[in-house]
N, C-alpha and C positions, 0 to 999 in steps of 0.2 A: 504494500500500500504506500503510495508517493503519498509527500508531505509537503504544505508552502509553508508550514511555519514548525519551528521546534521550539517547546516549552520547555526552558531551560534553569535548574539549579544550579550553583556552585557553593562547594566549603572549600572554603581555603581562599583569601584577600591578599596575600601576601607577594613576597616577590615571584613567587609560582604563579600563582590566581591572577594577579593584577596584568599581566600582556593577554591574559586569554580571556578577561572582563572585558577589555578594550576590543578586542576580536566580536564579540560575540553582542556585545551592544552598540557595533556600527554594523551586524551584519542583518540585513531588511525580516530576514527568514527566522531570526531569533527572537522569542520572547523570551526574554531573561525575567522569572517569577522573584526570583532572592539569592541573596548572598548570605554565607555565614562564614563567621570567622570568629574565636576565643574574642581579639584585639576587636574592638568598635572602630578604633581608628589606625586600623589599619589602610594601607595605598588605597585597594579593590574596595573596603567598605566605603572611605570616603569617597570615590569617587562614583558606587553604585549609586548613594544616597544622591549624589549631585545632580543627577541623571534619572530620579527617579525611582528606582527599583526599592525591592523592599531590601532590610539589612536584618541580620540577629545576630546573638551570640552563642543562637544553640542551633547548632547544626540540625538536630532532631524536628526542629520547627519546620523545614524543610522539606525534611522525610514523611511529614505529617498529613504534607500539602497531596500527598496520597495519587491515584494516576492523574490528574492533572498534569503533572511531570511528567514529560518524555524522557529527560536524560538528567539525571542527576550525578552531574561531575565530582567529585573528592580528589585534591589536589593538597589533603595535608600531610599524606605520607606516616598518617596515623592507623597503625594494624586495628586497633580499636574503637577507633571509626568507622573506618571498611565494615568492622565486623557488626558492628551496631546495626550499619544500615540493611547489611543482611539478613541479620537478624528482624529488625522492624517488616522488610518487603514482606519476609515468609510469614512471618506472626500476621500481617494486616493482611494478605492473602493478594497484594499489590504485583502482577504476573504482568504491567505494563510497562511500568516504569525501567529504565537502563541504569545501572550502574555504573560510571566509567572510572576507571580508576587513574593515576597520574602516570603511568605509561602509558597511556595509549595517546596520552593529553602531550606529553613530551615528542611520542612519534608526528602527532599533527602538528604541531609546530614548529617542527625540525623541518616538516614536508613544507610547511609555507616558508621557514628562512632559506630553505634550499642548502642546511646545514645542521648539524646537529647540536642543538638546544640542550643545555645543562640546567635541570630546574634546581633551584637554590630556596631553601625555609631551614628555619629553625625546628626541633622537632619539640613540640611542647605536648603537656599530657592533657590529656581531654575526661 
């Protein structure tokens, strides 16, 4: 089934999050729904908030927002994240929604600099 728009989550604002916020809220085909990230003021938070989008600081908020999300990106490199949201999809019985996780987010971005991308965060505990 073709798509004109992706409804889009991200966790993670940070120096990872923040080139692929910018990506994905100049591209026509995305609604970006939220960002989350620990830090409020983080690069990606302030600059979703400026632009409109919503912001938190619990990722979970996100996961809540239930299939309304098509793709919900995790770009903090946090196992316990990951495993959260795996957990939440199976438990809510949520069989729509995509998990991506920050390699595949590393491989796309690499594809558009035409070079291989180093994602860079601090690893904080959630």
């Amino acid at each position: 089934m073709a798509k004109d728009t992706f409804r889009i989550a991200v966790i993670g604002a940070g120096e990872t999050g923040t080139p692929l916020l910018e990506k994905l809220m100049d591209a026509p085909f995305v609604n970006l729904l939220g960002v989350a990230d620990l830090d409020a003021d983080a690069p990606g938070m302030r600059l979703a908030r400026a632009r409109g989008v919503t912001t938190t600081t619990d990722f979970m908020d996100l996961a809540r927002l239930g299939e309304t999300v098509d793709v919900l990106i995790d770009v903090t490199g946090v196992a316990k994240v990951r495993e959260a949201l795996r957990q939440h999809m199976q438990d809510s019985g949520n069989h729509h929604t995509l998990i991506v996780h920050e390699m595949v987010v590393q491989l796309m971005l690499s594809l558009l600099s035409g070079r291989l991308v180093n994602l860079k965060h601090d690893v904080q505990d959630y």
